[in-house]
N, C-alpha and C positions, 0 to 999 in steps of 0.2 A: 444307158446306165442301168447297170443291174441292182434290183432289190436293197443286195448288201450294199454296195456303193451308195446309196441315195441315205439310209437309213445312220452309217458312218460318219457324217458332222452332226444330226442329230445328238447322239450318242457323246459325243466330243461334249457338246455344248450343255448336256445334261450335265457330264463329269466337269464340267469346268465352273457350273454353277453350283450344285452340290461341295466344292475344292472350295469358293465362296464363302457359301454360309457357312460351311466347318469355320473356315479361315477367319470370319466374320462372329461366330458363336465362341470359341477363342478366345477374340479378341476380347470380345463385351466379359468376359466372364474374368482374364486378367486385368480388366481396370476394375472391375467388378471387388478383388480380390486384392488390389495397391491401395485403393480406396478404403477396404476393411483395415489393413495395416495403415494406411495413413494416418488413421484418427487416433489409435491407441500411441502406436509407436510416438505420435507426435503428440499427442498428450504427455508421454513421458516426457519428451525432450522439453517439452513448456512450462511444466511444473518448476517451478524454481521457488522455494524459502529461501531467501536469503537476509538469515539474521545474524551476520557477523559482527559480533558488535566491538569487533577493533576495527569498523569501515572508518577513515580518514579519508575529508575530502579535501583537494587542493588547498594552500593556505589562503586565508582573506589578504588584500591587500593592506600597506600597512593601515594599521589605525581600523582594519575595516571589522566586521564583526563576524566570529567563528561559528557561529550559530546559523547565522544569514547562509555564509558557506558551503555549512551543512545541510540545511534546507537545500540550495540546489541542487546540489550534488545527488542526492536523495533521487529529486526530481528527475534530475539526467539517466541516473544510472538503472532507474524501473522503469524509463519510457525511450531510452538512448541502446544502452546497454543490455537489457531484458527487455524481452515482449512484452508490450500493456494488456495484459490478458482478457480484462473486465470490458472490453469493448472490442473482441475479437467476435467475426460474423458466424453465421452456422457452417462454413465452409470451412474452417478453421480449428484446430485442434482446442486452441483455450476453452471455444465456447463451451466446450464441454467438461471442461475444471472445474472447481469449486472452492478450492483451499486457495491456489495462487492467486485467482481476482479479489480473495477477500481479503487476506493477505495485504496486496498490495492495496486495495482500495483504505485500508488500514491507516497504512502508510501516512497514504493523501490525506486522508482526516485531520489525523494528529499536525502535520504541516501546514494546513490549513488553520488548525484553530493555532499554533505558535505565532502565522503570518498576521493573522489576525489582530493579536496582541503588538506584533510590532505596528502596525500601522496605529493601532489604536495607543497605543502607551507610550513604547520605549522610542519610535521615531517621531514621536514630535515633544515639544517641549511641555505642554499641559492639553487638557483634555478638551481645550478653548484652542488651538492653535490646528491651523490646516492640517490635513492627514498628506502624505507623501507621497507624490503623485506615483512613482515609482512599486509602492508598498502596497496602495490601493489598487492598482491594478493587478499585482502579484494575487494580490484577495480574493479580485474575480475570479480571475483564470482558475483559483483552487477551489473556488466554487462550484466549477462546472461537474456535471452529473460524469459518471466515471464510466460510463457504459455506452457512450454515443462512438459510433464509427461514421466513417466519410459519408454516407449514403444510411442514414435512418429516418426511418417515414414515419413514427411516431414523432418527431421533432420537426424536420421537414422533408418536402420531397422533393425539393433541391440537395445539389450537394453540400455540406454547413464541415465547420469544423472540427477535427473529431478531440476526442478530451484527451486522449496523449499528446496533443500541439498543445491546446492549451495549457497544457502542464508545463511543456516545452515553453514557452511563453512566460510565465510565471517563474521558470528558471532562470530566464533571461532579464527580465525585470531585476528580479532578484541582486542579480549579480550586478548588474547596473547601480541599483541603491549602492552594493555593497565599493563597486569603484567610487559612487560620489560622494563617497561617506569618507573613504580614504582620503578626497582632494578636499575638505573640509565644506562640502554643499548639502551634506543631509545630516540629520541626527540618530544620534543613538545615548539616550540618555540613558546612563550606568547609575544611575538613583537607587535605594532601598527602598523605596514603594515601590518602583517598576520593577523591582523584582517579586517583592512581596506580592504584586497583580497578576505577575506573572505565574507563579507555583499556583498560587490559590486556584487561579481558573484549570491549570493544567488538574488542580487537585479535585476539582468539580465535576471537568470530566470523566475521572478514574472512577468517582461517583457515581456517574451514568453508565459507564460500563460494567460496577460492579450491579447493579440492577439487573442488568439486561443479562450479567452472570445470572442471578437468581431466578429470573423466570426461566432460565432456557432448563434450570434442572430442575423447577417444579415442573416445568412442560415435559420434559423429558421421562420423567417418571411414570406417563402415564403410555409409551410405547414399550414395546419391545426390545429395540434400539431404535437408538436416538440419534437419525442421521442428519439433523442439521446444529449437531453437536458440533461437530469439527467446523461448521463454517462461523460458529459463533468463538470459538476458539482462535482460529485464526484470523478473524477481524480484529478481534481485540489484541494478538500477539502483534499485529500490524501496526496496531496504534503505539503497545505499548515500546516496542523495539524502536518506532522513531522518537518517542518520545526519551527514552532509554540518551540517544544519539543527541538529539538535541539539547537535551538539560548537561549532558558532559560538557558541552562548547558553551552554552549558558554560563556555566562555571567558570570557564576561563576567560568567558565576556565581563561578569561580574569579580572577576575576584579579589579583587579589592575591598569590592563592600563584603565579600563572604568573610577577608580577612579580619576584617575591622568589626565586622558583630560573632566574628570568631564562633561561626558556624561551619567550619570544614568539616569537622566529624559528622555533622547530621546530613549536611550534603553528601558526603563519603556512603554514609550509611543508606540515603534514600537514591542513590545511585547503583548500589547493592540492591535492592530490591528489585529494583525495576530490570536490573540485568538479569534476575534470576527467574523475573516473569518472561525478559523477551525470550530466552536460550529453551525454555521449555518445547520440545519437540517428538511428542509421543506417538510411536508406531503409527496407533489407531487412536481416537482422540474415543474415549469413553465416557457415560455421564449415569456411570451407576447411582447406587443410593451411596450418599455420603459415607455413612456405618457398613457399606455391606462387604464382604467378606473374601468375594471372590473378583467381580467387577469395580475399575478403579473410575475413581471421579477426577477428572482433569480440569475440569472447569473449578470445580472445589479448590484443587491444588493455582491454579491461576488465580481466583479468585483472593488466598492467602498473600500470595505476595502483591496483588494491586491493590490490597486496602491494607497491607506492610507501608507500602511506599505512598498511600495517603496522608496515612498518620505520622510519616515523618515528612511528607511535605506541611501539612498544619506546624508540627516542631518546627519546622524552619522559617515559619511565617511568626512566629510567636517570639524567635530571637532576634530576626531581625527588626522586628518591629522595636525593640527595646533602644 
C-alpha cells in the first residue's frame, strides 16, 4: 500500500470528525438560541391580567350562595384555565414575571379573607356554633403559601403538594358547601350583622392596603425609578378586582336585607369604586411625586378610589346597622 493509500481513511476520519463538532457546535448553539426565545417569548404568552369585571361564574345551585360561586370559579379559572405563575420553577417562563404572580396572588388574598368570613360568620349560626367542615377546610387550602411547586426544598425534600392543587381543593370544597347548602345541610345566614361583619373587615383590609399604598411612594421617592412599583400595584389591583367580583354576588346573596335597610345606592356607589380601582391598567405603572408635573403617580390614583370605596363601605355599615 502506498504512502497515499495508507494516509486516505486517516484523512476520512479527520473530516468526519471535524463534520461532528461543526454538527455538534450547531447544535449546542440552536438550543443555545430557542432557549434565549423561550424565556421572553414565553414570558409574553404567561402574562395574563385578567380583570374582567363582567366574569360570571356558573350559577349556584338553587338556594345556594352566588358569592361561594364566585369564589370558585375565581379559584378554577387562575389555576385551571391560567397558569398559577407564583409557584412556576426557574425553568419556566413565569418565574421570571412579576406583575401576573402578584396579580394573581392578589386574587387569593382577597378570597381567602371573604372564605374566612364565611366559615367564621355567615355559615354558621352564632359565633358559639361549630364552623363548617366544608368552609374550614376551604380556609386552609387558601392559606397555603402561593409560591410552593411539586418539588421545593425549602418546605420539603420530598415531593409535598403544590399551592395550585390546594387552591384546586379549596375550589372543590367550596362548591361542595355550596351543593349542601342547596339540599338544606349547611348555613348561610343572610342576617344584617353578617353583612355589616362582613363590609367592615373587607373595609379593614382596604386599610392595610392603603398603608402599604403609602410607604411604597414614600419609598419610592427616594430612587430613580421605582421598580417594585408595579408589583405593589398589582397585588393590590388583585385583591381589589376580587374583591370588586365578590361584593357584586354578595349583593345578590344579601339583597333582601340591602332592600329593606334600603341601602342600594351606597352599595351601587361602593361597587363603582372598586370597579374603577380594579380596571386601572397603566402602560407603565409609575410612582412619581404626587404634585409633579411631568411623571404620573398611579399608586396615588389607586389609592383614591380604595379609600372611595372605604368610606362607602363604613356608609354602608352605618345604615344597615339602623
Amino acid at each position: 500500500m502506498s504512502e497515499f493509500d495508507f494516509e486516505k481513511p486517516v484523512r476520512g476520519r479527520r473530516f468526519l470528525a471535524a463534520l461532528t463538532g461543526a454538527t455538534m457546535r450547531n447544535s449546542l448553539l440552536v438550543v443555545l438560541l430557542l432557549f434565549a426565545l423561550y424565556i421572553p417569548v414565553g414570558m409574553l404568552l404567561s402574562s395574563r391580567i385578567e380583570d374582567d369585571t363582567t366574569f360570571t361564574p356558573p350559577p349556584p345551585p338553587t338556594n345556594g350562595s352566588n358569592a361561594i360561586a364566585m369564589t370558585a370559579a375565581l379559584i378554577l379559572r387562575e389555576t385551571d384555565q391560567h397558569n398559577w405563575t407564583p409557584n412556576d420553577p426557574f425553568f419556566l417562563p413565569g418565574y421570571y414575571l412579576d406583575n401576573t404572580p402578584e396579580f394573581q396572588t392578589g386574587i387569593m388574598l382577597a378570597l381567602g379573607r371573604f372564605s374566612t368570613e364565611m366559615m367564621d360568620q355567615i355559615g354558621r349560626t352564632r359565633g358559639s356554633s361549630q364552623t363548617d367542615p366544608d368552609l374550614s377546610a376551604a380556609v386552609d387550602y387558601l392559606k397555603s403559601a402561593p409560591d410552593v411547586w411539586v418539588w421545593s426544598p425549602s418546605v420539603s425534600l420530598l415531593p409535598t403538594t403544590a399551592s395550585d392543587q390546594k387552591y384546586r381543593n379549596a375550589a372543590q370544597r367550596l362548591t361542595a358547601y355550596n351543593l349542601r347548602l342547596s339540599n338544606g345541610q349547611a348555613l348561610f345566614e343572610r342576617r344584617a350583622d353578617n353583612l355589616i361583619a362582613l363590609v367592615d373587615r373587607i373595609s379593614n383590609d382596604l386599610g392595610s392596603m392603603s398603608a402599604i399604598i403609602d410607604q411604597q411612594i414614600l419609598n419610592g421617592r427616594t430612587m430613580m425609578f421605582d421598580s417594585r412599583a408595579d408589583n405593589v400595584f398589582y397585588g393590590i389591583k388583585g385583591r381589589l378586582y376580587a374583591y370588586y367580583l365578590i361584593l357584586r354576588e354578595v349583593g345578590m346573596d344579601f339583597q333582601n336585607v340591602i332592600r329593606e335597610r334600603e341601602a342600594h345606592s351606597a352599595w351601587a356607589q361602593m361597587l363603582d369604586s372598586l370597579h374603577e380601582s380594579a380596571i386601572l391598567d397603566p402602560l407603565l405603572v409609575m410612582n412619581g411625586d404626587p404634585d409633579g408635573l411631568f411623571l404620573a403617580n398611579h399608586l396615588t390614583t389607586q389609592g383614591f378610589y380604595l379609600l372611595r370605596a372605604r368610606t362607602q363601605m363604613r356608609e354602608i355599615s352605618q345604615i344597615l346597622i339602623r
